[in-house]
N, C-alpha and C positions, 0 to 999 in steps of 0.2 A: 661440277654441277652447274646448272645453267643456272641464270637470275628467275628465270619463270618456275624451276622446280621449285627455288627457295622458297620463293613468294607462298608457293602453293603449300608448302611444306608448311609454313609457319601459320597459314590458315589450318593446316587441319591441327595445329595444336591448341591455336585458340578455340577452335569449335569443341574439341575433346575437354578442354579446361574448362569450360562453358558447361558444360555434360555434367561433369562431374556432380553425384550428386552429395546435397548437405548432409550433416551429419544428423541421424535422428531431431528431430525439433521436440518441442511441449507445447501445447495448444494453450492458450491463455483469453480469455474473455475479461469484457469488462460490460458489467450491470447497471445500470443508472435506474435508481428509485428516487426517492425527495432530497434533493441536493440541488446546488447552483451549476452543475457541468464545470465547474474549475477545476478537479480531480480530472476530468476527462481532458481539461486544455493541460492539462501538465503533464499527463500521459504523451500526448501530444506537442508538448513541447520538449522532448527530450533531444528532437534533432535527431542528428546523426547519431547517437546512442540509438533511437527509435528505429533508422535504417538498418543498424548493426545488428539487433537486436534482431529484427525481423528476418534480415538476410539467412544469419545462422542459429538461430538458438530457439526461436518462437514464431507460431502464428498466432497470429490475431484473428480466433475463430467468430469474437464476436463484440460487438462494440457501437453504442450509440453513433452515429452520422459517420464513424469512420468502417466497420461493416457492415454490408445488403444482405443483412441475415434477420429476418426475422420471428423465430425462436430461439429456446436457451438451448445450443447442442453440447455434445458431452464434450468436456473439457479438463484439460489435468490443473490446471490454475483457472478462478474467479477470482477477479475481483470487483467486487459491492461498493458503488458510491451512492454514497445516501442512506438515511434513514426510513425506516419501513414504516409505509400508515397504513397503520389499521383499520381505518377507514376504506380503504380502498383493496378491494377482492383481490383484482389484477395483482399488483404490487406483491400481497403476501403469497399468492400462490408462484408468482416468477420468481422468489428468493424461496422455497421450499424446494423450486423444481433446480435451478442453483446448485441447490444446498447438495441434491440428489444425483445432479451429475456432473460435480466438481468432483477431482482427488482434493483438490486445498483452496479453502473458502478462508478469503480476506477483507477483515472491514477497510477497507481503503479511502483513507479520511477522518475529520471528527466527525461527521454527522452518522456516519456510518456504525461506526468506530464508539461515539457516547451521545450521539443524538446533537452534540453541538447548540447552534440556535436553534433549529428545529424543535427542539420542544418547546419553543416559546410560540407556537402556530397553533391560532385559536380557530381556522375555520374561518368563513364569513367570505371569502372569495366570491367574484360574481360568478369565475368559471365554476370552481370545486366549493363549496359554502358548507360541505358539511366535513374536509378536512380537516382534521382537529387532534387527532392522535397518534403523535409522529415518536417509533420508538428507536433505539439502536437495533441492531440487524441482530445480537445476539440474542435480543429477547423473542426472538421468531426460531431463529436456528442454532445451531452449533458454528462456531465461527474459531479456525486454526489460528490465524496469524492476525496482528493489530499492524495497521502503518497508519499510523496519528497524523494528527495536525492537518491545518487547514489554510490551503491544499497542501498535502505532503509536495517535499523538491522532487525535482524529475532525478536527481542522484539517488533518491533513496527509492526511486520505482526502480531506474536500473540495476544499480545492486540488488533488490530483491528478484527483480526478475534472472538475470544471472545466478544468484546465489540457489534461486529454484530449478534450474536448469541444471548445477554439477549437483543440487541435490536427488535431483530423478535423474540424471544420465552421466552426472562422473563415475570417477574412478573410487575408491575408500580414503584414498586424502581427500579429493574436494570435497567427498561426502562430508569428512570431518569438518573438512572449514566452512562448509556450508552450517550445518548441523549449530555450532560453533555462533556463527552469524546470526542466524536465523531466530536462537532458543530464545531471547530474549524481547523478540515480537512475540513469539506463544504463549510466553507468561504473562505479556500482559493480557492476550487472549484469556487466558484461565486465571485472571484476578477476577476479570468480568466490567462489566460499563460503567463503575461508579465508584468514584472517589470525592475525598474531599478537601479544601486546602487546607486542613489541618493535617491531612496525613503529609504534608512537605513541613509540616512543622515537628512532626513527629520523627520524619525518616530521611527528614534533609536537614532543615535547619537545626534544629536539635543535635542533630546526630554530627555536627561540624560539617556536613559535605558541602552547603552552601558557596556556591564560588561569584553569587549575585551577577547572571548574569541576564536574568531579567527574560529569561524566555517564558517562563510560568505566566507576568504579568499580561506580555503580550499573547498568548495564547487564550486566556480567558475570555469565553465571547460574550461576558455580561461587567467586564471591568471589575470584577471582585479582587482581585489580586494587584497592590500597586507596589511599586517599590520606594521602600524607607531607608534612608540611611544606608543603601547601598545592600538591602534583604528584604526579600518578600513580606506583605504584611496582607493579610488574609482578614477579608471582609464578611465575616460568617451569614450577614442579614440578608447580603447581596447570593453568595455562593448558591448554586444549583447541583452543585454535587456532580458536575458531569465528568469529571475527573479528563478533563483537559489537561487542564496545568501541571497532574503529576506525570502523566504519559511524555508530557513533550521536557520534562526536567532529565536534562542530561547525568542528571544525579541519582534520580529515585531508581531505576535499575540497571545499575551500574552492574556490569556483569565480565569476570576473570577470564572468562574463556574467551572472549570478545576480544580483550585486552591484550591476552599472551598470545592471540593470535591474529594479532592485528596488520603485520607484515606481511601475513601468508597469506591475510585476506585480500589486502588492498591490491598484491600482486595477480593475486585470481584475477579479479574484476578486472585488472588493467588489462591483463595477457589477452582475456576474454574480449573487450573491445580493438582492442589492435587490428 
């Protein structure tokens, strides 16, 4: 064989490899209501997770300054950064239309998620002066899955974002270990946006799971929560009820299925970025 066939030969198999197409994807959006855009920069800073992600698993049909799409198109994943004001037409009617053409609507964030600081916005702005009532996303819609905190890590977008991809397009094991993964964002979806620090008194520290590691304190975005003698101590006068501090306690929903399948999880994720 000549050197010129080779050459040639080996072009047409990169262009065939090139060809090749991906394996079904999930469309995924992302919604920005009353929020600081730090949930969107950590979507965006996930890197090359974000690369990978995009490559084979997901598009990004839709997304503040990162897509030129200006409606909410149908999509099998949403996710909601920010808090809905009621005040504002626009807003409630973009998170109902959302609401209506997502398969899986998530509060993406605290503000989203329990309203965060945002309910402490009284209005009075020169732009917007009549702002004034900023609720969690649930209390507009039906909302499937919570991912807390503020801003949640770019590790626990990509796991969830993989984990919803072998959940719509695995096989009956991923499904399980997605399934698995997953159950224990849905429930805190279906406790609902409101807790209080006495319930880590009641279903943490009380209960012995305490391991004081002080993520409650720091999660409080009014300082209600400080640490004592190496344990939560809950400021009742301060507390807003926005059930931060229990969502981000690595103790309050401690979940067996998580746990027993925690091998099989981590190796998903891993195989899946590779």
């Amino acid at each position: 064989m000549k050197p010129s066939d080779v050459i040639a030969k080996e072009k047409v198999e990169v262009v065939q490899k090139e060809e090749k197409p991906v394996a079904e994807k999930i469309t995924i959006g992302e919604l920005h209501l009353s929020g600081c855009t730090g949930c969107l920069v950590t979507l965006a800073d996930t890197y090359e997770g974000l690369f990978k992600l995009l490559d084979d698993y997901a598009d990004l049909v839709y997304a503040l300054t990162l897509v030129d799409v200006r409606h909410v198109p149908e999509m099998d994943v949403c996710l909601v950064e920010g808090s809905c004001c009621l005040d504002d037409k626009i807003s409630v009617e973009e998170l109902k239309e959302a609401r209506a053409k997502s398969k899986v609507l998530v509060a993406y964030g605290g503000c989203a998620a329990y309203g965060n600081i945002t309910r402490f916005c009284r209005g009075g702005q020169w732009n917007q002066p009549g702002q004034e009532a900023f609720v969690p996303i649930s209390e507009v819609v039906d909302v499937d899955l919570y991912i807390p905190s503020c801003p949640p890590c770019p590790q626990e977008v990509r796991n969830v974002a993989v984990m919803a991809y072998l959940l719509l397009r695995g096989n009956d094991e991923q499904k399980k270990l997605a399934t698995a993964y997953l159950t224990p964002l849905m429930q805190l979806a279906q406790r609902g946006n409101e807790a209080c620090g006495c319930d880590l008194m009641y279903d943490v520290i009380n209960q012995g799971l305490c391991m004081g590691c002080g993520t409650c304190a720091g999660t409080c975005p009014v300082r209600a929560v400080t640490m004592e003698y190496g344990k939560p101590n809950v400021n009742r006068d301060l507390c807003i009820k926005c059930g931060a501090c229990y969502a981000q306690c690595p103790r309050s929903w401690f979940n067996f299925d998580v746990m027993n399948n925690y091998e099989g999880i981590m190796d998903a994720i891993k195989g899946a970025m590779q």
